[in-house]
PAMARZA-564694 format. One record per residue (C-alpha): y, x, z; residue number from 1. Coordinates in Angstrom, 1 decimal. Each point is the difference from the previous one (the first is absolute). Layout:
% residues N
<<Y; X; Z>; NUM>
...
% end
This chain:
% residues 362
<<25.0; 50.0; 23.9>; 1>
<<-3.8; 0.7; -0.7>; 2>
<<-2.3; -1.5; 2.9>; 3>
<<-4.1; 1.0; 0.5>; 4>
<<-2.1; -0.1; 2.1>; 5>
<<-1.2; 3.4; 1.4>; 6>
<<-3.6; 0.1; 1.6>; 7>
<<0.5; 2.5; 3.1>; 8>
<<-2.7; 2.7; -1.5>; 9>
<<2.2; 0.4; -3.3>; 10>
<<3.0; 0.8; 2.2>; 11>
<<1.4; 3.4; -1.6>; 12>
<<1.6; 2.4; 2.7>; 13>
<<4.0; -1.2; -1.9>; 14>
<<-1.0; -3.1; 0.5>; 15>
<<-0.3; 0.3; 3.6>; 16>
<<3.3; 1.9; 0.0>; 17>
<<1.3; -2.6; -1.3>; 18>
<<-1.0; -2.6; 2.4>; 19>
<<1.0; 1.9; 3.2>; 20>
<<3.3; 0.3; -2.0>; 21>
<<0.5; -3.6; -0.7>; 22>
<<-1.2; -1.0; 3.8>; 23>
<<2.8; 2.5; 0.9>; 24>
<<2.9; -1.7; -1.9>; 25>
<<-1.4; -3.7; -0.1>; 26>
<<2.6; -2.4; 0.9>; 27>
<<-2.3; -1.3; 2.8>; 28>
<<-2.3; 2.8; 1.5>; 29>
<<-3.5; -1.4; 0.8>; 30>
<<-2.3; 2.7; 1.5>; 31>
<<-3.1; -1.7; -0.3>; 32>
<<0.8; -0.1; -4.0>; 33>
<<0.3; 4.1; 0.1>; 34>
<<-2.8; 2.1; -1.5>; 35>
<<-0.4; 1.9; 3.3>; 36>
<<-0.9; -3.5; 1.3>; 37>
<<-1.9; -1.7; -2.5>; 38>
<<-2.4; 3.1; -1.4>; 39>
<<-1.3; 1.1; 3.7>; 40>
<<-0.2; -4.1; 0.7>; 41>
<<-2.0; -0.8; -3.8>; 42>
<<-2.8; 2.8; 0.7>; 43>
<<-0.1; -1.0; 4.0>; 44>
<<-0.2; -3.9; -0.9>; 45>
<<-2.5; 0.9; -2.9>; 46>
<<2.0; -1.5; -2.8>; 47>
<<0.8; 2.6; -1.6>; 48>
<<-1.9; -1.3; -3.2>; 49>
<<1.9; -3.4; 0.4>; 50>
<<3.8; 0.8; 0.2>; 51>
<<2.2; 0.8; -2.7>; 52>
<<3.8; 1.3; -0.2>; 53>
<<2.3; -2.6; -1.8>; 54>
<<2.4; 2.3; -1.5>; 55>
<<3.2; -0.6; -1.9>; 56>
<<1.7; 2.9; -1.5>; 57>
<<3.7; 0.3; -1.5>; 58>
<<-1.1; 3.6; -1.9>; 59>
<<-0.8; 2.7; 2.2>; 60>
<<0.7; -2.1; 3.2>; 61>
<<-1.7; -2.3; 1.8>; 62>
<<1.8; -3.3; 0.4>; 63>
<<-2.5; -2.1; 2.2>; 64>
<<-3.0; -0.3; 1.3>; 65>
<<-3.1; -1.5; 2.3>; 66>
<<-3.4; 0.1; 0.6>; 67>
<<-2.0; -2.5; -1.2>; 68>
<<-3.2; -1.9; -0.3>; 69>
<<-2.4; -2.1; -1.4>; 70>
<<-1.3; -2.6; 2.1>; 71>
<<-2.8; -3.0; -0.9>; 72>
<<1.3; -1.9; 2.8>; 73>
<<3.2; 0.2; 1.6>; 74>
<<0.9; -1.1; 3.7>; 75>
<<-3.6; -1.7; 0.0>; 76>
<<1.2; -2.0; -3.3>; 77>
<<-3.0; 0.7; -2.6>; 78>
<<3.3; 0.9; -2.7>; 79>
<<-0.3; 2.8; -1.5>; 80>
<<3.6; 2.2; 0.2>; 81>
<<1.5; 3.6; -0.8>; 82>
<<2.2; 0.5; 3.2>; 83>
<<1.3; 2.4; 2.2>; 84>
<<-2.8; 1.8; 2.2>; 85>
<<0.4; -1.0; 3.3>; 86>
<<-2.2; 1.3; 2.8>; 87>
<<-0.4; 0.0; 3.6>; 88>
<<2.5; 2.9; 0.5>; 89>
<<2.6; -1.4; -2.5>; 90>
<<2.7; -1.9; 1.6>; 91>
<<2.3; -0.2; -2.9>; 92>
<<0.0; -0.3; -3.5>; 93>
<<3.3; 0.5; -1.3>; 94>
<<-0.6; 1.7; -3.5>; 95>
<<2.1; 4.1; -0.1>; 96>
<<2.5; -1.3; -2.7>; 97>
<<3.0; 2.6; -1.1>; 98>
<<3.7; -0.7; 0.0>; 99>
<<0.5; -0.5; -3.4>; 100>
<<-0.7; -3.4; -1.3>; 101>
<<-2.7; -1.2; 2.3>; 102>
<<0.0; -3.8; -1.3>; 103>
<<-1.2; 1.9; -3.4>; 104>
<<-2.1; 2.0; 1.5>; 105>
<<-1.7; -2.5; 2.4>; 106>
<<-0.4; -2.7; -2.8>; 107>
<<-1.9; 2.6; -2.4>; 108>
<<-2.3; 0.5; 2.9>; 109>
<<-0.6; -3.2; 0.5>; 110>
<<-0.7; -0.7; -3.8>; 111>
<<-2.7; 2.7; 0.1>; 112>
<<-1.6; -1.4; 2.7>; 113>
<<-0.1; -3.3; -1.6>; 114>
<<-1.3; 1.9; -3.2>; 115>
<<-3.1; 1.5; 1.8>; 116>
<<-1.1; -3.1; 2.4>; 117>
<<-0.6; -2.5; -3.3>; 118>
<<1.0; -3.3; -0.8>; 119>
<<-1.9; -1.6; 2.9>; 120>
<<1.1; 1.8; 2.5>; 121>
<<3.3; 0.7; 1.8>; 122>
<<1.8; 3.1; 1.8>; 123>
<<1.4; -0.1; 3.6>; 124>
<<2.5; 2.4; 1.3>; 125>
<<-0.6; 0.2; 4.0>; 126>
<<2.0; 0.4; 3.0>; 127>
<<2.9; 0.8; -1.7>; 128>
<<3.4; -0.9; 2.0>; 129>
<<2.5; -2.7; -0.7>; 130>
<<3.0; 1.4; 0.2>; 131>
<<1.5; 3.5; -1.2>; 132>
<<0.1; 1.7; -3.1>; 133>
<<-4.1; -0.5; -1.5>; 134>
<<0.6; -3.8; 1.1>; 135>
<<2.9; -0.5; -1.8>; 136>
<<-1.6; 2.1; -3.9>; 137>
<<-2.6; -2.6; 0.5>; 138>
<<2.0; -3.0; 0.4>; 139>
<<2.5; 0.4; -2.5>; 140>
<<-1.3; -1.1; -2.6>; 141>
<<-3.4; -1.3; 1.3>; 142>
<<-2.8; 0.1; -2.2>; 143>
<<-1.4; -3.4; -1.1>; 144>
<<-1.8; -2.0; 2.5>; 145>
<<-0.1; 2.3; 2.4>; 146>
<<-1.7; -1.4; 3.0>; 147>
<<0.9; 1.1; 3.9>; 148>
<<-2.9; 0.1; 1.3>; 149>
<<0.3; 1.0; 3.7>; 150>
<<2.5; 1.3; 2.9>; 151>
<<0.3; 1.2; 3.3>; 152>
<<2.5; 2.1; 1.9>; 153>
<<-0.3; 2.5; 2.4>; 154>
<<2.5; 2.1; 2.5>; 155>
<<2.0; 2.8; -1.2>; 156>
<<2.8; 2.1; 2.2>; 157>
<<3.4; 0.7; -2.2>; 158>
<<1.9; 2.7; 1.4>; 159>
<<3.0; -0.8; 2.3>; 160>
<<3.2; 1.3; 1.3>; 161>
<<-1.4; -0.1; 3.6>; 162>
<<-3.5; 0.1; 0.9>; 163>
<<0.4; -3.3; 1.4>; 164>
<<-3.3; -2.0; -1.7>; 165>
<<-1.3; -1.6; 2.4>; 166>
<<3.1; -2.0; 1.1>; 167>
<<-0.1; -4.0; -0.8>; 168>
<<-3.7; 0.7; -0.3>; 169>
<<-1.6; 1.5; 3.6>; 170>
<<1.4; -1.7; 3.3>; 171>
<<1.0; 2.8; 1.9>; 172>
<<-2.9; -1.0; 2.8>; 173>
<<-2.2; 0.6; -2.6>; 174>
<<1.8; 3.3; -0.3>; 175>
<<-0.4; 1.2; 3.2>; 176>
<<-3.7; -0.9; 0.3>; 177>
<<-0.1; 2.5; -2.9>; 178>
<<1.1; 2.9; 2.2>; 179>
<<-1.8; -1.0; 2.8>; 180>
<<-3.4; 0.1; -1.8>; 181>
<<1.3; 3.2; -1.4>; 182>
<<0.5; 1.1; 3.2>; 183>
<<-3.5; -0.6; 1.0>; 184>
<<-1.3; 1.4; -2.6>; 185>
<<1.6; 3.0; 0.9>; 186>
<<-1.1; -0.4; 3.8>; 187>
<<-3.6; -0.3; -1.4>; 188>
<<0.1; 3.3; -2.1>; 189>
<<2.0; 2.3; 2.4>; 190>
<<2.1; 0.8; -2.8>; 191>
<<3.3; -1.0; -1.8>; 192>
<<-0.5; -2.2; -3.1>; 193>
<<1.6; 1.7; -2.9>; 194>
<<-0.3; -1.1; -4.6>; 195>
<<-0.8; 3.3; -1.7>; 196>
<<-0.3; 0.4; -3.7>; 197>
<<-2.8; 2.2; -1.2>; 198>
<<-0.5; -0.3; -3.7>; 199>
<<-0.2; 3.4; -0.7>; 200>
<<-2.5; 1.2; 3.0>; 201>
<<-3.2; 1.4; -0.6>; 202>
<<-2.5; -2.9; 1.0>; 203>
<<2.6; -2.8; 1.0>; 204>
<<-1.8; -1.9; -3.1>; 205>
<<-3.7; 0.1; 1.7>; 206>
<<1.7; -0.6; 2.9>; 207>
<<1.8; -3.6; -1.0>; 208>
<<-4.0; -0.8; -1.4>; 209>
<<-1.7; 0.8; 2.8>; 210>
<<2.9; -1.9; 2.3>; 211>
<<-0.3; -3.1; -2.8>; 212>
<<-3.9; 0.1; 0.4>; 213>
<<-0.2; 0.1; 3.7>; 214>
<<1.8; -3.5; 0.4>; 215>
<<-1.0; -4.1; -1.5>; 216>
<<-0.1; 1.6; -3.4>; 217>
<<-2.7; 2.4; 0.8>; 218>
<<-1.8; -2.7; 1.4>; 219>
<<-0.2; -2.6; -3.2>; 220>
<<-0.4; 2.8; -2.1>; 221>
<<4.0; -0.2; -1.7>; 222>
<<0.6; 3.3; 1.0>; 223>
<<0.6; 2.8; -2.5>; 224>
<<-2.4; 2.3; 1.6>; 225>
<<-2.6; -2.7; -0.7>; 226>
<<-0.1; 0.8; -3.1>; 227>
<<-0.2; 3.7; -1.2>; 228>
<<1.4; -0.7; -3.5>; 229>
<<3.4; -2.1; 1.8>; 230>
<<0.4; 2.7; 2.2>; 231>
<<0.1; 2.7; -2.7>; 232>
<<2.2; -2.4; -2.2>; 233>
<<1.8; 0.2; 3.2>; 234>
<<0.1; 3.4; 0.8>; 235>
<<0.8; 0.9; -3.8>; 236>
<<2.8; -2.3; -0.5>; 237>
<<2.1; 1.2; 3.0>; 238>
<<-0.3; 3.2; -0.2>; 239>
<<1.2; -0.4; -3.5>; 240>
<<2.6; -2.0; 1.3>; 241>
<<0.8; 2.3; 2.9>; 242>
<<0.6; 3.0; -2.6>; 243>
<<2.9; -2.3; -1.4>; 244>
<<1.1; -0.5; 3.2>; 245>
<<-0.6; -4.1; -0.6>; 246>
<<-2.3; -0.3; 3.3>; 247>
<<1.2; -1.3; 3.4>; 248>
<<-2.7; 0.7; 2.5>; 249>
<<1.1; -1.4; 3.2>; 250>
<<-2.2; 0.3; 3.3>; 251>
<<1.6; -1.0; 3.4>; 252>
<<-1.6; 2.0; 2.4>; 253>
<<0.2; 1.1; 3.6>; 254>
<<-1.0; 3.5; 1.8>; 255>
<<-1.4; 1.3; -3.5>; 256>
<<-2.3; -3.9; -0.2>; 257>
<<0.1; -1.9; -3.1>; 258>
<<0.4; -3.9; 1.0>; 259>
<<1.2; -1.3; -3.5>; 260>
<<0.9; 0.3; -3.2>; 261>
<<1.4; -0.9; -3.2>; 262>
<<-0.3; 1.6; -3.5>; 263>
<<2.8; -0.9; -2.8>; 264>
<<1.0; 1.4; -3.2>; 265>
<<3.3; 0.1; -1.1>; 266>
<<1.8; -0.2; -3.4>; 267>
<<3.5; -0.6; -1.1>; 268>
<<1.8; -0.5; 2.8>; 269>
<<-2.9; -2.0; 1.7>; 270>
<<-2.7; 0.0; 2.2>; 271>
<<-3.6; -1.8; -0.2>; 272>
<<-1.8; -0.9; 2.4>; 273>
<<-3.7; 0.8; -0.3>; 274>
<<-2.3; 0.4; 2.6>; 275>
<<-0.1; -0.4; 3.5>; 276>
<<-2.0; 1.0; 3.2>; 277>
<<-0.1; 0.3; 3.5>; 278>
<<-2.3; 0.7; 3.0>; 279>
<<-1.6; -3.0; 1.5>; 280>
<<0.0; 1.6; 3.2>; 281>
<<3.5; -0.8; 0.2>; 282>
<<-0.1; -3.4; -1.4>; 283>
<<1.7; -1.6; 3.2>; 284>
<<3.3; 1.7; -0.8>; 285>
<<0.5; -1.2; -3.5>; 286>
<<0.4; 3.8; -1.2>; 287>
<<-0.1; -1.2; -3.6>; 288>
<<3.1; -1.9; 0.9>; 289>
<<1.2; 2.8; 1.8>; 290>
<<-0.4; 2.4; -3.3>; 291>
<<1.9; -2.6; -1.9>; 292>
<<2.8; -0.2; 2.0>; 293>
<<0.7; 4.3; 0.3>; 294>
<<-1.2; -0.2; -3.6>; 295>
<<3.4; -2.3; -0.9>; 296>
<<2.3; 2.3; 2.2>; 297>
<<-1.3; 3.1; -1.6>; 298>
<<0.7; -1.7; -3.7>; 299>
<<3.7; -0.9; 1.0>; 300>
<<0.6; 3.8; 1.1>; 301>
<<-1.4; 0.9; -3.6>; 302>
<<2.8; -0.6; -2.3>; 303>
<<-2.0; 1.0; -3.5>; 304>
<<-2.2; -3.3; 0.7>; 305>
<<1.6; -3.8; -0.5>; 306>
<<-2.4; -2.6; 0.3>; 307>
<<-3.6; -0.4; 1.3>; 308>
<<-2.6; -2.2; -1.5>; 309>
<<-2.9; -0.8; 2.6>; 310>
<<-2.6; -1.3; -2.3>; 311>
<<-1.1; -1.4; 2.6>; 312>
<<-1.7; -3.6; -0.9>; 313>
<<2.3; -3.2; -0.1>; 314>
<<-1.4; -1.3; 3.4>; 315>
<<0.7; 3.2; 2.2>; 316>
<<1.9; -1.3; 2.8>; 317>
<<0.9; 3.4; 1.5>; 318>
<<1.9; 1.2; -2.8>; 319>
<<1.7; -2.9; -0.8>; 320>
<<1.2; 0.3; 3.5>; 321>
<<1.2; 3.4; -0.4>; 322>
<<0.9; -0.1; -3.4>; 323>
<<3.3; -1.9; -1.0>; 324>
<<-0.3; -0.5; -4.1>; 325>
<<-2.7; -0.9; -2.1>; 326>
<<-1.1; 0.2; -3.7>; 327>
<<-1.7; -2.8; -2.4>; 328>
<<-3.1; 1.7; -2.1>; 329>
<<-0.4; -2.0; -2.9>; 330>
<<-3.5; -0.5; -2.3>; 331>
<<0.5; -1.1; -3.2>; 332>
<<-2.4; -1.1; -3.2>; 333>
<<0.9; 0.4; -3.7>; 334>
<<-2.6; -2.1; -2.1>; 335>
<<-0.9; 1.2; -3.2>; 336>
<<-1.1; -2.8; -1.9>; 337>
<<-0.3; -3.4; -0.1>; 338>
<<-2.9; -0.4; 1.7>; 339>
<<0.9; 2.7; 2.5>; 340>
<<3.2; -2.2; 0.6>; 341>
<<-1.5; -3.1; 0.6>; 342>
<<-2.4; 2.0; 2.7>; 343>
<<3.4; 1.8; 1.4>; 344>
<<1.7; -3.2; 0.1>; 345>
<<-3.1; -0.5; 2.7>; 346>
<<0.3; 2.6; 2.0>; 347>
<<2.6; -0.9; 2.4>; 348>
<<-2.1; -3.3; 0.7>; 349>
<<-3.1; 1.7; 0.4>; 350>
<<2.1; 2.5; 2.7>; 351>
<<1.3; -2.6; 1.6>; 352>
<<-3.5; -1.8; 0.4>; 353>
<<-2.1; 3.0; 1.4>; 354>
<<3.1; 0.3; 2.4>; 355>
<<-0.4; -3.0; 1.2>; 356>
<<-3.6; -0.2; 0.4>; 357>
<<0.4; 3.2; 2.2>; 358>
<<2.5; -1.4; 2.1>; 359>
<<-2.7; -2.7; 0.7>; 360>
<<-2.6; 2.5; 0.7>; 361>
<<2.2; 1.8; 2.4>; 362>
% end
């Protein structure tokens, strides 16, 4: 196994070849890891010059990889680190690993990044999930003194026999007060309420940005549109993602009027969620709620796709309403020295203290 880092502008067209081949047979698929993701989001999030390709190779192949970084202060901790680039649009960081021997492969990544951060600093793999098969290379064996540094969970939707989901989990008042503000809705439009997918027509993209802009997002200046260079990361990455047919554009709509949407990407089996939008004019009726629940009936008629992973944020109380499973995301620290592991060994403590001096705030 031969590990290196890769700066993005050395990149040589096989080498991209064989990314989008390994993201295509990784044992656990991770779309915000894929080139078609991570190129359009480096140039639009100006960091290009910053992030590099952790490679490992096994010959011709590639075995593994992630981007990463170097940071001078990590989670507001002034410790300097090589870790995995996480960004605003990055909602996991599971690293693309192959099938064969990931534990090797994994621990020579790890060993490079230990290599190029220096004895006084650490590396940090982020977001990366507790159980499966990247969870279980890492764990067994551990490298030394490796140091968990964070969790959270968040809701996820694994495929059933029935599409029964929301049973045990919404009261069936609650259920009916769905389809009454549907109803509404409806009432309020003149027209029939219906979830169309449109991926793959000419100007559906502009038309989830302009949709995104128009609501709270647009307002505090979060939306994609805000920004020209997000909104052509945006508009790059799914239209390379659309060619591949890997995009779920999902609008519900009534009488030809957009009222929400959701944009996911999906990989192995999976979907991701990614953004969301909906018109505020229609607030009243929960139509985000609304797009969720047609969203989940649409997925069980699809029998390609298994699981869904919101990525939503641990505290969203509508999908973990909706939603019936959940996933841990892990972050983990791997000093480098013995200085860096006397500062690692204080990491967890200095975590825990900012937490609770925002809890206090709040």
């Amino acid at each position: 196994m031969d590990a290196k880092l890769v700066p993005l502008a050395d990149l040589e067209d096989r080498d991209l070849a064989a990314w989008r081949e390994l993201a295509d047979r990784a044992v656990e698929p991770n779309p915000f890891f894929d080139p078609d993701f991570v190129l359009p989001a480096a140039r639009g999030l100006d960091e290009w010059e910053n992030v590099a390709i952790l490679r490992v190779t096994a010959g011709a192949d590639w075995a593994a990889c992630l981007p990463v970084r170097r940071y001078s202060r990590w989670h507001g901790l002034p410790l300097p680190s090589v870790a995995t680039w996480m960004h605003p649009y990055c909602f996991l960081g599971t690293p693309l690993v192959g099938p064969d021997h990931p534990h090797t492969s994994l621990m020579a990544a790890i060993d490079e990044m230990r290599t190029k951060s220096g004895p006084l600093s650490f590396t940090a793999l982020e977001w990366t999930p507790a159980e499966g098969s990247v969870a279980e290379a890492l764990r067994y064996p551990a490298p030394a003194r490796t140091v968990s540094f964070s969790e959270f969970t968040r809701p996820t939707l694994v495929r059933r026999p029935q599409c029964d989901y929301l049973e045990g989990r919404v009261k069936s008042k609650h259920r009916s007060e769905f389809r009454r503000l549907a109803r509404k809705l409806e009432k309020d439009v003149d027209a029939p309420l219906e979830i169309v997918e449109l991926s793959s027509e000419p100007g559906a993209i502009d038309a989830f940005l302009e949709l995104e802009a128009a609501g709270w997002k647009g307002e505090q200046g979060t939306a994609l549109a805000a920004n020209p260079e997000h909104s052509q990361f945006f508009r790059e990455m799914t239209r390379a993602f659309a060619t591949r047919d890997a995009l779920q554009l999902l609008f519900l709509q009534a009488g030809g009027q957009k009222i929400a949407a959701q944009c996911n990407l999906l990989a192995g089996g999976g979907v991701f969620g990614f953004k969301l939008a909906h018109d505020e004019d229609f607030k009243r009726y929960a139509p985000g709620r609304e797009l969720h629940l047609r969203a989940i009936e649409r997925f069980h008629g699809e029998r390609r796709l298994d699981w869904i992973d919101s990525c939503a944020s641990p505290r969203c109380e509508l999908l973990d309403q909706l939603f019936p499973n959940h996933r841990t995301l892990v972050t983990s620290v791997y000093p480098t020295g013995p200085l860096s592991r006397a500062a690692a060994s204080g990491l967890r403590g200095s975590q825990a203290l900012r937490g609770r001096l925002r809890a206090r705030v709040a």
